[in-house]
C-alpha positions in Angstrom: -49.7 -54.4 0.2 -51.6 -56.8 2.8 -54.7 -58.4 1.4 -56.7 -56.3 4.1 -54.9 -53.5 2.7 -56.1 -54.4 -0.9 -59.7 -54.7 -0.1 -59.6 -51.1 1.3 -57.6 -49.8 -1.7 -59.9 -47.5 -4.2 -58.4 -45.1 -6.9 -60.0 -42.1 -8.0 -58.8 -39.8 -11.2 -58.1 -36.5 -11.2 -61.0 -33.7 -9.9 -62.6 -36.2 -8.4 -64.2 -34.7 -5.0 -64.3 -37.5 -2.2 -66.3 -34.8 -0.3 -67.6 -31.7 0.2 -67.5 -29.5 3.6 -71.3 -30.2 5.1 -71.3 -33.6 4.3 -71.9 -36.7 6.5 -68.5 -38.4 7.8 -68.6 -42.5 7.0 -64.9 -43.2 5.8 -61.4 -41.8 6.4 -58.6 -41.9 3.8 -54.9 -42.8 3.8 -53.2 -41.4 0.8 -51.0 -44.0 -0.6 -50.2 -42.6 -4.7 -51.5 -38.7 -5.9 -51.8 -35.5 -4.0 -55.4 -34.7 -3.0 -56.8 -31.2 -2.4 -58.1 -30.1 1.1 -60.2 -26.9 0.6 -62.6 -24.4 2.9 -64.9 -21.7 2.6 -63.6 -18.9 4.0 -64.7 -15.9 3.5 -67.2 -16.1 0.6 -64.1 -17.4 -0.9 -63.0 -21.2 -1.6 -59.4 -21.8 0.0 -57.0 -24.5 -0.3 -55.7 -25.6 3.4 -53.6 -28.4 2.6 -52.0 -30.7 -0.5 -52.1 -34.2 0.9 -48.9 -36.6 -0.4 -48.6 -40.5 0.3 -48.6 -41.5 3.9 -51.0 -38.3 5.0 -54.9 -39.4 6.4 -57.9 -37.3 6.3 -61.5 -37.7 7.0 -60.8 -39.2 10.2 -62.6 -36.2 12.6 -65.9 -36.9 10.9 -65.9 -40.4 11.1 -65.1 -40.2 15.5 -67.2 -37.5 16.0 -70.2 -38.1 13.9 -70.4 -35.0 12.7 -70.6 -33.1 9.3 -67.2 -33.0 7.1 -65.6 -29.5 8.2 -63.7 -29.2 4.4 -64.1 -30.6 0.9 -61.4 -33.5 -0.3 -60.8 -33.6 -4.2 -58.1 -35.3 -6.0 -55.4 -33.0 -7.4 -54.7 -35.6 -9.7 -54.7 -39.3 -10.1 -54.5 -40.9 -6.2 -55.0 -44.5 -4.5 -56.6 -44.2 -1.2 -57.4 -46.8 1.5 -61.0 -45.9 2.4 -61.5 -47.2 6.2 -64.9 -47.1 7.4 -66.2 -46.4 11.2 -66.8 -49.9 12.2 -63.4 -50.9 10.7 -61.3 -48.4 11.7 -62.5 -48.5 15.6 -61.3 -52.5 15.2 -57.6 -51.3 14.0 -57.6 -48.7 16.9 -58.6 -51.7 19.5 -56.3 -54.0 18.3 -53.8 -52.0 17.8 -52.8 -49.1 20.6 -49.7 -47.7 18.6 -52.0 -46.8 15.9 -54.1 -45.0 18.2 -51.0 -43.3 19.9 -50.0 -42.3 16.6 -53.7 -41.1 15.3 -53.8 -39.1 18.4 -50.5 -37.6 17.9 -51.1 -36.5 14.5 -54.6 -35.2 15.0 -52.9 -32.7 17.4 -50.2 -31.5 15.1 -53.2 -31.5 11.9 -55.2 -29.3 14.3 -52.8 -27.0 15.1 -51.1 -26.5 11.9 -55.3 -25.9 10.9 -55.7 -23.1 13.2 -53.0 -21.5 11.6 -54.1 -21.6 8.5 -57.4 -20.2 9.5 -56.0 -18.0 11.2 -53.8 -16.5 8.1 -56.8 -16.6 5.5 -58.9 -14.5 8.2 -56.6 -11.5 8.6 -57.8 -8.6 6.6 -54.9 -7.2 5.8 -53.6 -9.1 2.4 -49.6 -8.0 3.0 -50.2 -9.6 6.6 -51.4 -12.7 5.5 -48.2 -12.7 2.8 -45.7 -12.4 5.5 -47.8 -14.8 7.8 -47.8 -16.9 5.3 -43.8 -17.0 4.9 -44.0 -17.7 9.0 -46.0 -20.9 8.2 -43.9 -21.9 5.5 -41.1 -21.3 8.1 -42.6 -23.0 11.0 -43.1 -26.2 8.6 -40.3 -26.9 6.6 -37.7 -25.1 8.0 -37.0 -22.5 4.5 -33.8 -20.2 6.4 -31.2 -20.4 4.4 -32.0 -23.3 2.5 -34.5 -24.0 -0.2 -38.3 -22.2 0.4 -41.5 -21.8 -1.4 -41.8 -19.6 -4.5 -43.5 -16.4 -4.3 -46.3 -17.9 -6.2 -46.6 -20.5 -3.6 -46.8 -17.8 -0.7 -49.1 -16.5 -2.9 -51.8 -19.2 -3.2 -51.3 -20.5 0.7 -52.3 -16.8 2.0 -55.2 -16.0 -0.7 -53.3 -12.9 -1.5 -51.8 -12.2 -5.4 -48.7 -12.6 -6.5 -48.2 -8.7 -6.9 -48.9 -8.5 -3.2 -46.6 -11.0 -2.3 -43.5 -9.5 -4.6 -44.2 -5.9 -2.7 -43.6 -7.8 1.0 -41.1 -9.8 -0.6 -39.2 -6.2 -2.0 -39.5 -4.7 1.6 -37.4 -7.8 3.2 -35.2 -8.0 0.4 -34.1 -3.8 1.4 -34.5 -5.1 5.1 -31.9 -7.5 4.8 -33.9 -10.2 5.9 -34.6 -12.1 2.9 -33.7 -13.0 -0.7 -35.3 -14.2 -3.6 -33.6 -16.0 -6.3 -33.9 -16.4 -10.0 -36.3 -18.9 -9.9 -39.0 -16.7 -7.6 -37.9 -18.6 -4.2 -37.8 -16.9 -0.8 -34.9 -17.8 1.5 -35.0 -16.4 4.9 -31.6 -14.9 5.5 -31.8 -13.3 9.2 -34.3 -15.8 10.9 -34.4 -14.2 14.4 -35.2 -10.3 13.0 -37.7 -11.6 10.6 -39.4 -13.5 13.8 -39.1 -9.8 15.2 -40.5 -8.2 12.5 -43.6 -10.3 12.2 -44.4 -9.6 16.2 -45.6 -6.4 14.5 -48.0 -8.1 12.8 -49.6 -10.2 15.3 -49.4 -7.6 17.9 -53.0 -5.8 17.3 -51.4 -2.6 19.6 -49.0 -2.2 16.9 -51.0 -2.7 13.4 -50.6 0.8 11.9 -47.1 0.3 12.3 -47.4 -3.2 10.6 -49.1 -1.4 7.7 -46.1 1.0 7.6 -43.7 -1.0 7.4 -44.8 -3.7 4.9 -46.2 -1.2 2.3 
C-alpha cells in the first residue's frame, strides 16, 4: 500500500455501521479486507441490497451529489476501508481521468443492478420475488449449469422464507428446469425456458397465471 493509501486506511470491527440511510454524505469507502453490509428500508422492513468484498466502493453518490445517504453501510465483520473524502476524491478524479472513466462505468452497472433489487423486494407476491430472485442471481454470476446460490441465499436476497423458496424451487424441479443438490444449491438446467417462464411473472397481463403456476 502507497503512503497516500495508508493515511486513508481506517479499520472498523464487526457491526460497526459507517452509516445510516438519511445521513449526510462526507466520505466514500473502498473496501480493501471484510465484507460490509449495504441495507434499505423497504417496506417497513430493513433489507440487505448488497455484501461488499475487497475492491467494491460505496458512498460515493452522497459525497457528488450532496445529498442524504440513500442506504445504511455496517461492517459484516472485521473490514479495512480507505475513507476518501469530497475535497480529496475530486483531486484523484482531476488528475486522474481513468479513474473517472472507471467511477462512471461502475456507477452505471451499481445503479442498475440497484433497481433490480428494488424492484424484486417491491413485488407483492413472495413466490415472484423467489423466482426473481433466481433471475438476479442468474443475470450476475452466471449459476446454469454450474455452481448457484443456496436456497437459503435466494431466500435472504428476495425477503421471502426459506419455505417459500423450497415450494418455487419444487415446481422447477417437476418443470424440468432446475435442480437442487444435497447441499440446498439451485442449478439452472434449461436456461432459455426458465427465461420463458419468468416472462409470466413480469408480464402484469399474465399475473394470475404467474400465481398458477408457481403455487
Amino acid at each position: 500500500m502507497t503512503d497516500a493509501a495508508n493515511s486513508l486506511a481506517r479499520t472498523f470491527d464487526a457491526g460497526h455501521v459507517l452509516f445510516h440511510e438519511g445521513d449526510a454524505g462526507r466520505e466514500m469507502y473502498v473496501v480493501q479486507s471484510g465484507i460490509v453490509t449495504i441495507s434499505k428500508r423497504l417496506g417497513g422492513r430493513e433489507r440487505v441490497v448488497a455484501d461488499l468484498a475487497p475492491g467494491d466502493f460505496f458512498g460515493e453518490m452522497a459525497v457528488l451529489n450532496e445529498r442524504p445517504r440513500t442506504a445504511t453501510a455496517t461492517c459484516k465483520e472485521k473490514a479495512s476501508c480507505l475513507v476518501i473524502g469530497a475535497s480529496t476524491l475530486e483531486s484523484m478524479l482531476a488528475r486522474t481521468p481513468d479513474l473517472a472513466l472507471r467511477l462512471v462505468r461502475r456507477l452505471a452497472r451499481r445503479l442498475g443492478g440497484a433497481d433490480t433489487m428494488v424492484e424484486l423486494l417491491m413485488h407483492p407476491d413472495p413466490r415472484a420475488r423467489a423466482l426473481l430472485g433466481i433471475k438476479a442471481k442468474l443475470d450476475a454470476t452466471g449459476i446454469a449449469g454450474g455452481a448457484g446460490p443456496t436456497l437459503q441465499q435466494i431466500a435472504d436476497d428476495a425477503g421471502v422464507t426459506l419455505h417459500e423458496v423450497t415450494e418455487v424451487a419444487s415446481r422447477l424441479r417437476r418443470l424440468k428446469l432446475a435442480e437442487v443438490g444435497e447441499d440446498d444449491v439451485l442449478r439452472i438446467t434449461d436456461q432459455g425456458r426458465f427465461f420463458e417462464f419468468l416472462e409470466f411473472v413480469e408480464s402484469p397481463q399474465r399475473a394470475s397465471l404467474t400465481q398458477k403456476a408457481a403455487t
